[in-house]
N, C-alpha and C positions, 0 to 999 in steps of 0.2 A: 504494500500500500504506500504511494507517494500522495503528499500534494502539492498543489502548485503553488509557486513562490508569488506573490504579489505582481511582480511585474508581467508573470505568463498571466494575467488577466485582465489584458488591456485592450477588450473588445474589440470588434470589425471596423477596419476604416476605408474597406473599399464598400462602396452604394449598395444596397441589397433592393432591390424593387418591388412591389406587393405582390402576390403571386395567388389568382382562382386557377391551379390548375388539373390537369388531366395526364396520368398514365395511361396513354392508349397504345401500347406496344402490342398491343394484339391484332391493331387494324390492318397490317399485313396479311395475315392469318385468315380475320374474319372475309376480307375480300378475297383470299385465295379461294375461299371457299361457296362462293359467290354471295357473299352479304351483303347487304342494302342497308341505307339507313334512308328515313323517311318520313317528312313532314308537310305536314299539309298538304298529303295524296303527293307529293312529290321527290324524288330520290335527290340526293342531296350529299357532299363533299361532306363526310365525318368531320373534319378537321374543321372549316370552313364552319359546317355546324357549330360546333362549340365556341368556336370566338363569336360570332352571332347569341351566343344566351350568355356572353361573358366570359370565359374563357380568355385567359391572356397567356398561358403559357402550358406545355405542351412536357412530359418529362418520357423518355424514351429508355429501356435497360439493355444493357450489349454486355452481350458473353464473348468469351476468347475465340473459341471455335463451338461454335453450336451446332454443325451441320456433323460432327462425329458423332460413332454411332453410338456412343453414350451421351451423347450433348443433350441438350435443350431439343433441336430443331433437325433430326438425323437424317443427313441427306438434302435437305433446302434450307438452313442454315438461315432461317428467320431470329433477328434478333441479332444477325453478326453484322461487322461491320458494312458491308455491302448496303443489307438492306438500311440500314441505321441510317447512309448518308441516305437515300433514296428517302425515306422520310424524315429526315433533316431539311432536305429541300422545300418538301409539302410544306411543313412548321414555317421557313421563311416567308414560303411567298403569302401563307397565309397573315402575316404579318405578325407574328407570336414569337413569342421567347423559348429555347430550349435547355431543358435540365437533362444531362449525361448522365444517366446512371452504371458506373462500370460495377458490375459482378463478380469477376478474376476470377472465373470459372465458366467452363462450356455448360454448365447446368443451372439451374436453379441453387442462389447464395441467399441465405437465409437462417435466422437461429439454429434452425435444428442442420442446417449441412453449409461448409463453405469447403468444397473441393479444388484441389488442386484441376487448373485445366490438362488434358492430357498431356499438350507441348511442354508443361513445365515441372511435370512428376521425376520426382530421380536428380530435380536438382541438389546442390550445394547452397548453402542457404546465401554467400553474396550474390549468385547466377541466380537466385530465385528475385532478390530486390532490383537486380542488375534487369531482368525481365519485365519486371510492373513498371519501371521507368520505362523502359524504352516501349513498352506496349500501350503505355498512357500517353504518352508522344507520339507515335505514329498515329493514331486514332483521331486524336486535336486535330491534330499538322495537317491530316485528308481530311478532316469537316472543314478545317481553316483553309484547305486548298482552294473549296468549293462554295465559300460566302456564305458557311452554315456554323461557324465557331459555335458550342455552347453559351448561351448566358449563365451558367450555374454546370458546378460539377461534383458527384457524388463519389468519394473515393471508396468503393464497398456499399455492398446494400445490406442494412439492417446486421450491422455488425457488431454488437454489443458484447457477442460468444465470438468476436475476432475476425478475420479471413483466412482463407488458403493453410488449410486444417492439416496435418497437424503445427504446420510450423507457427503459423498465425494466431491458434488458438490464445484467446482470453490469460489460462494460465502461463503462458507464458507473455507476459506483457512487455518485455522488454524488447523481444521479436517482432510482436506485433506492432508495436510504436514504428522498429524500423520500416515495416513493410508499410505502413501508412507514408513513413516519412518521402520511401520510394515513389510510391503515387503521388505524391505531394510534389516533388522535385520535378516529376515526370511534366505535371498540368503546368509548374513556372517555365518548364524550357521549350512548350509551347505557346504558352502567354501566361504573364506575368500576374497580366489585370483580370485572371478568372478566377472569381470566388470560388470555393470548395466546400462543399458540404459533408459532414460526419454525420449519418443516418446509423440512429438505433431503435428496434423496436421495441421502446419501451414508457409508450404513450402515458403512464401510471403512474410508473413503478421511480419516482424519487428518487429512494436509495442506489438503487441501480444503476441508474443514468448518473448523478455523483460520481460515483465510484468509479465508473467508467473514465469517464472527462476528468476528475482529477487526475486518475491515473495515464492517459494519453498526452494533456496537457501539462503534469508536473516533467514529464519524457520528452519534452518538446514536438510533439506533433500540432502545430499552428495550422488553423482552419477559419473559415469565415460565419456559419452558418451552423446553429446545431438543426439537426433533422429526426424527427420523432413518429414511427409508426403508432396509429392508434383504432385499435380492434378491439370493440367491448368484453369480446367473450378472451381475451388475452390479458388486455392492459386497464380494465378494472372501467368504472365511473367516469362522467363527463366530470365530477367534482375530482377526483382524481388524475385527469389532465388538466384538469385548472389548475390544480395545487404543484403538481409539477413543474408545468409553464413558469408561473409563478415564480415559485423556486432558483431554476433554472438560468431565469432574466436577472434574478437578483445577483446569483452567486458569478454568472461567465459575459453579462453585458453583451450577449452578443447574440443577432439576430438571430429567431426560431420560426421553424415552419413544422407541420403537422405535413409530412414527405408523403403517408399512406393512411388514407380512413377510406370509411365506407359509409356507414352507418350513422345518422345523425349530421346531416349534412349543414343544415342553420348554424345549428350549435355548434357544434365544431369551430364553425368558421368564427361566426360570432366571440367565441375563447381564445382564440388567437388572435383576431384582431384587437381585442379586446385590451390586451398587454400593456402596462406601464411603457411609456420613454416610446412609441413607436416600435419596437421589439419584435413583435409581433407578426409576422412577414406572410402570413397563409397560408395555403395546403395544399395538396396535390391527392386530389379523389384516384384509386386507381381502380384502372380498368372500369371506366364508366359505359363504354360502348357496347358491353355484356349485359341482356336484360334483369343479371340480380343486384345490376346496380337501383333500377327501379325507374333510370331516367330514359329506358328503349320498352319497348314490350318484344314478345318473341320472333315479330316478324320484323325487325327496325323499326318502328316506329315511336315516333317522338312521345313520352307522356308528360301528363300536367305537374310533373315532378319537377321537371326541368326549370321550372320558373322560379324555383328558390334559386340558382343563379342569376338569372335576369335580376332577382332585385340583391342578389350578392354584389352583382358589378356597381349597381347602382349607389349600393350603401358603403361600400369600400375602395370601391377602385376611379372614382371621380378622382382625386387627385394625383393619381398617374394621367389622367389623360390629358 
């Protein structure tokens, strides 16, 4: 157990922007398979969709190799970088911001598994940081080739139990600090000025998230953004994410976003925005495009759900425009 010395708490000083957004990493998928989405008797741009009921930003997750045949995507490799820039581009022209989500893993990274991707099993643990650097740079450099840079970037998804298991696991945090640090290093030597997000899913849980950020931040891993999944049946009460937040704005000064909900979409938002000092930065619904988000019914089409964004944009996001 470390803490951080006073000076490692000296909040975010690069802009952080208000954020209604949308994980729709699956609209590749759901179009391969011929999906429609549909309002007003009309077929209709997903993407295009959502900035229309407010939507301002777009967050997208990318595995190492996900077309292997243990990957994510076995054989068409949705979710790798290929497809990633193809809708990087959508996100732009739609006129929307994008949040990077690396994974460092061809599978699903997640509390309960963060797997080595195939390419990098067998290494030596400097070749293993030696890898996330240069894998986080190549990645930038082709979205930066192509006029799709990230506005926001997440080094690990929902990493609270670590990454890139065994070596990154939690228990050993001294490892783990490095391999953040590598991804850290990776996003400055593709640009300097991209904020970084540290995503943990632990919407609730106080203790936990502390414990975490102390010990990352006493280690020197420096970030912009803390990032917070929040699942009732996981991460407890909406009064339980308030107390958190709270918490959390006090102790690290530095902007918070609610990375993953579902459930409780007002309110949610409403707790976040909510936040002492402006803090408070928004939240990224995932996978809304799937009807058990509540805002599609099963043939695409649009429901009266939707509309709690429309007055979302209206109550929060005036002063971005």
């Amino acid at each position: 157990m470390m803490k951080p010395r006073p000076g490692q708490l000296s909040g975010t000083a690069k802009p952080i922007s208000r954020m209604i957004g949308a994980d729709i990493s699956f609209l590749p998928e759901i179009e391969d398979r011929g999906g429609k989405f549909i309002e007003n008797g009309k077929p209709v741009d997903a993407v295009n969709l959502l900035r229309e009921h407010g939507f301002n930003w777009i967050r997208l997750r990318i595995f190492v190799n996900p077309e292997n045949e243990k990957g994510y995507s076995p054989g068409k490799g949705f979710c790798g970088l290929t497809h990633t820039l193809e809708m990087a581009r959508r996100v732009r022209d739609a006129g929307m911001k994008l949040l990077l989500d690396f994974h460092y893993s061809d599978y699903w990274a997640d509390p309960q598994q963060q797997n080595l991707p195939k390419a990098w099993s067998g290494l030596d643990f400097q070749d293993l940081q030696d890898s996330v650097q240069h894998y986080t740079t190549r990645v930038l450099l082709a979205l930066k080739a192509q006029g799709t840079l990230p506005s926001m970037v997440q080094i690990g998804n929902e990493i609270n139990h670590g990454i890139l298991w065994p070596e990154g696991h939690i228990s050993h945090p001294d490892q783990l600090a490095a391999l953040l640090k590598a991804g850290l290093k990776g996003v400055t030597e593709a640009d300097p000025s991209l904020p970084v997000m540290m995503h943990l899913a632990l919407g609730g849980q106080n203790q936990e998230a502390v414990f975490w950020l102390d010990n990352m931040i006493a280690r020197g891993v420096t970030f912009d953004v803390i990032g917070l999944s929040y699942y009732p049946r996981w991460h407890g009460t909406l009064d339980d994410l308030k107390n958190n937040l709270d918490d959390l704005q006090k102790r690290y000064h530095k902007p918070l976003i609610v990375a993953e909900y579902s459930d409780f979409k007002k309110e949610v938002n409403d707790i976040i925005f909510s936040l002492p000092g402006n803090l408070g930065k928004g939240s990224c619904i995932w996978e809304p495009l799937n009807r058990w988000s509540g805002l599609f019914d099963r043939d695409g089409n649009v429901t009266g759900r939707m509309k709690v964004y429309d007055e979302l944009k209206l109550k929060y996001l005036q002063e971005e425009n």
